[in-house]
C-alpha positions as CSV (number, residue, x, y, z in Angstrom):
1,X,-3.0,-0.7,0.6
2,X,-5.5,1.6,-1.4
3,X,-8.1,1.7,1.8
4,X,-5.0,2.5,3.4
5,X,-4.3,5.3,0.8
6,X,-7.5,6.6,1.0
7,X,-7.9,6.9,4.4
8,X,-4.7,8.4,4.8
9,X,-5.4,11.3,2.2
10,X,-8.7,11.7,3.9
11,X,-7.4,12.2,7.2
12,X,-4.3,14.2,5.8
13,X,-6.9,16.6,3.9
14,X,-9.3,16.5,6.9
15,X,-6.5,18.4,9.2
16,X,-7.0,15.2,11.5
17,X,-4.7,15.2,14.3
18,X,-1.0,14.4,14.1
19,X,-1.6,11.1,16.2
20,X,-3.7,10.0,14.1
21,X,-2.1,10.6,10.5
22,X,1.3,9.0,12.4
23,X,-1.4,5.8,13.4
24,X,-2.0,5.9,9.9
25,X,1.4,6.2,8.4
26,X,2.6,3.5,11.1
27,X,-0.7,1.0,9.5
28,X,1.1,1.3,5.8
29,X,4.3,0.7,6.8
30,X,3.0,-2.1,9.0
31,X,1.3,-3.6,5.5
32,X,4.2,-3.2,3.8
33,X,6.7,-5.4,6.2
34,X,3.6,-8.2,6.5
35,X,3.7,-8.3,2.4
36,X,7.5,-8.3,2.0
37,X,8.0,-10.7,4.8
38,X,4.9,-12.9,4.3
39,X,2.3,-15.0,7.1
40,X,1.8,-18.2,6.7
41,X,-1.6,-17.6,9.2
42,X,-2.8,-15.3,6.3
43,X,-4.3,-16.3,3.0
44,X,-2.3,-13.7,1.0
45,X,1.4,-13.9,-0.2
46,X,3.2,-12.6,-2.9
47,X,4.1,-15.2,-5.5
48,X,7.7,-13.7,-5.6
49,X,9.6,-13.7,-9.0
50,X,12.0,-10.9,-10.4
51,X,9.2,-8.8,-11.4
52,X,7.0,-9.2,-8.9
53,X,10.1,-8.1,-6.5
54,X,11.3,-5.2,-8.5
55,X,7.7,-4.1,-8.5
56,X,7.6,-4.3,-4.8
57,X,10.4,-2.1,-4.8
58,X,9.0,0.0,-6.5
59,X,6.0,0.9,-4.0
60,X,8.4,0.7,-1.4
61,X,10.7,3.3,-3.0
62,X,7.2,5.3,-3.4
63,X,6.3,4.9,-0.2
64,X,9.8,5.9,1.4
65,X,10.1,9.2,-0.7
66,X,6.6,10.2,-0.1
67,X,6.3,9.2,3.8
68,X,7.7,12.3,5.0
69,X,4.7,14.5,3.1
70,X,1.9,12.3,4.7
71,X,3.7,12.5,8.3
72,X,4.0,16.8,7.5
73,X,0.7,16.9,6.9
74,X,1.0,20.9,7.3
75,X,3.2,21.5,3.7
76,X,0.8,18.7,2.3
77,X,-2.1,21.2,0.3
78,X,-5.4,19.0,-1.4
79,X,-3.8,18.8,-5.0
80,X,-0.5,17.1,-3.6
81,X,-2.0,14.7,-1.1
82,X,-4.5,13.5,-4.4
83,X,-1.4,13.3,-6.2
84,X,0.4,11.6,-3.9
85,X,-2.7,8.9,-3.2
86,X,-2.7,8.4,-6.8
87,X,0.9,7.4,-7.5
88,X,0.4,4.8,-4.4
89,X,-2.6,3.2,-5.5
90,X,-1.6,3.5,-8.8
91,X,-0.7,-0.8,-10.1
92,X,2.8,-1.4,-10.2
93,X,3.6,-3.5,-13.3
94,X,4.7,-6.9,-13.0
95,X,2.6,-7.0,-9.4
96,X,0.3,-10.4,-8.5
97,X,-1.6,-10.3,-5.4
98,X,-2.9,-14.3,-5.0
99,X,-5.3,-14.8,-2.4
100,X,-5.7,-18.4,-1.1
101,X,-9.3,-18.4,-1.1
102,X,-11.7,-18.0,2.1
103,X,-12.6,-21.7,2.4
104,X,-12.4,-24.9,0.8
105,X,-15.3,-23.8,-1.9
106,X,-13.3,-20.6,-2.8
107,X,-10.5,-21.9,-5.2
108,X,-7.5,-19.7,-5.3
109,X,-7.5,-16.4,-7.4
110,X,-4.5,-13.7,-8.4
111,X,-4.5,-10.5,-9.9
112,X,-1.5,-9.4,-12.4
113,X,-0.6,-5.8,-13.5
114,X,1.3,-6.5,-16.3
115,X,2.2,-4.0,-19.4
Protein backbone atom coordinates (compact mmCIF):
# COMPACT_ATOMS: atom_id res chain seq x y z
CA UNK A 1 0.00 0.00 0.00
CA UNK A 2 2.84 2.64 0.35
CA UNK A 3 4.19 1.96 -3.43
CA UNK A 4 0.60 2.36 -3.98
CA UNK A 5 0.67 5.73 -2.04
CA UNK A 6 3.47 6.86 -3.73
CA UNK A 7 2.61 6.35 -6.94
CA UNK A 8 -0.65 7.75 -6.57
CA UNK A 9 0.77 11.14 -5.15
CA UNK A 10 3.23 11.13 -7.95
CA UNK A 11 0.77 10.74 -10.61
CA UNK A 12 -1.74 13.05 -8.74
CA UNK A 13 1.14 15.86 -8.50
CA UNK A 14 2.38 14.95 -12.04
CA UNK A 15 -1.18 16.23 -13.57
CA UNK A 16 -1.26 12.59 -15.07
CA UNK A 17 -4.39 11.90 -16.84
CA UNK A 18 -7.73 11.19 -15.16
CA UNK A 19 -7.68 7.47 -16.42
CA UNK A 20 -4.85 6.91 -15.01
CA UNK A 21 -5.20 8.42 -11.37
CA UNK A 22 -8.86 6.40 -11.50
CA UNK A 23 -6.41 3.03 -12.57
CA UNK A 24 -4.67 4.00 -9.66
CA UNK A 25 -7.35 4.71 -7.20
CA UNK A 26 -9.19 1.46 -8.51
CA UNK A 27 -5.35 -0.60 -7.63
CA UNK A 28 -5.82 0.69 -3.77
CA UNK A 29 -9.06 -0.09 -3.36
CA UNK A 30 -8.46 -3.44 -5.13
CA UNK A 31 -5.53 -4.04 -2.25
CA UNK A 32 -7.68 -3.17 0.30
CA UNK A 33 -10.68 -5.81 -0.50
CA UNK A 34 -7.66 -8.69 -1.16
CA UNK A 35 -6.36 -7.76 2.63
CA UNK A 36 -9.78 -7.62 4.27
CA UNK A 37 -11.00 -10.62 2.47
CA UNK A 38 -7.76 -12.65 2.39
CA UNK A 39 -6.10 -15.45 -0.55
CA UNK A 40 -5.25 -18.47 0.38
CA UNK A 41 -2.94 -18.48 -3.19
CA UNK A 42 -1.08 -15.56 -1.59
CA UNK A 43 1.58 -15.77 1.12
CA UNK A 44 0.15 -12.64 2.99
CA UNK A 45 -2.86 -12.54 5.45
CA UNK A 46 -3.70 -10.59 8.19
CA UNK A 47 -3.48 -12.38 11.47
CA UNK A 48 -6.89 -10.93 12.54
CA UNK A 49 -7.53 -10.01 16.27
CA UNK A 50 -9.52 -6.92 17.65
CA UNK A 51 -6.73 -4.72 17.14
CA UNK A 52 -5.49 -5.74 14.19
CA UNK A 53 -9.32 -5.25 12.79
CA UNK A 54 -9.91 -1.93 14.32
CA UNK A 55 -6.66 -0.89 12.83
CA UNK A 56 -7.82 -1.97 9.49
CA UNK A 57 -10.58 0.11 9.98
CA UNK A 58 -8.90 2.62 10.47
CA UNK A 59 -7.05 2.75 6.95
CA UNK A 60 -10.18 1.98 5.48
CA UNK A 61 -11.91 4.88 7.12
CA UNK A 62 -8.72 6.90 5.77
CA UNK A 63 -8.93 5.67 2.63
CA UNK A 64 -12.81 6.28 2.19
CA UNK A 65 -12.65 10.03 3.46
CA UNK A 66 -9.66 10.80 1.37
CA UNK A 67 -10.59 8.82 -2.00
CA UNK A 68 -12.57 11.56 -3.32
CA UNK A 69 -9.32 14.13 -3.12
CA UNK A 70 -7.03 11.54 -5.13
CA UNK A 71 -9.98 10.89 -7.72
CA UNK A 72 -10.36 15.31 -7.94
CA UNK A 73 -7.08 15.51 -8.65
CA UNK A 74 -7.81 19.22 -9.80
CA UNK A 75 -8.63 20.74 -5.92
CA UNK A 76 -5.73 18.33 -4.84
CA UNK A 77 -2.54 21.22 -4.62
CA UNK A 78 1.33 19.57 -3.73
CA UNK A 79 1.08 20.30 0.11
CA UNK A 80 -2.31 18.27 0.38
CA UNK A 81 -1.62 15.34 -1.81
CA UNK A 82 2.00 14.93 0.58
CA UNK A 83 -0.31 15.30 3.34
CA UNK A 84 -2.68 13.03 2.36
CA UNK A 85 0.18 10.22 1.26
CA UNK A 86 1.47 10.67 4.63
CA UNK A 87 -1.56 9.94 6.76
CA UNK A 88 -1.91 6.59 4.44
CA UNK A 89 1.42 5.34 4.74
CA UNK A 90 1.50 6.40 7.99
CA UNK A 91 1.45 2.60 10.53
CA UNK A 92 -1.76 2.13 11.97
CA UNK A 93 -1.24 0.90 15.58
CA UNK A 94 -2.09 -2.54 16.49
CA UNK A 95 -1.37 -3.51 12.53
CA UNK A 96 0.78 -7.07 11.72
CA UNK A 97 1.45 -7.72 8.24
CA UNK A 98 2.88 -11.70 8.37
CA UNK A 99 4.22 -12.91 5.29
CA UNK A 100 4.43 -16.77 4.88
CA UNK A 101 7.81 -16.80 3.59
CA UNK A 102 8.95 -17.23 -0.30
CA UNK A 103 9.97 -20.85 0.04
CA UNK A 104 10.59 -23.58 2.33
CA UNK A 105 14.14 -21.81 3.50
CA UNK A 106 12.37 -18.54 4.24
CA UNK A 107 10.67 -19.10 7.66
CA UNK A 108 7.71 -16.96 8.37
CA UNK A 109 8.12 -13.22 9.41
CA UNK A 110 5.45 -10.29 10.76
CA UNK A 111 5.68 -6.87 11.31
CA UNK A 112 3.68 -5.12 14.41
CA UNK A 113 2.92 -1.35 14.82
CA UNK A 114 2.19 -1.26 18.20
CA UNK A 115 2.26 1.94 20.73
Amino acid sequence: MRMQTWRLASAVQAQSPPGQIAALVGEFDQTLALLGKGDPARPLFVPWDAESRQAFEQVQTLWLTTRAHWVQRGATDVLETQHLAGELVAPPIGLCWVSSGSSLATPPSSTCFSS
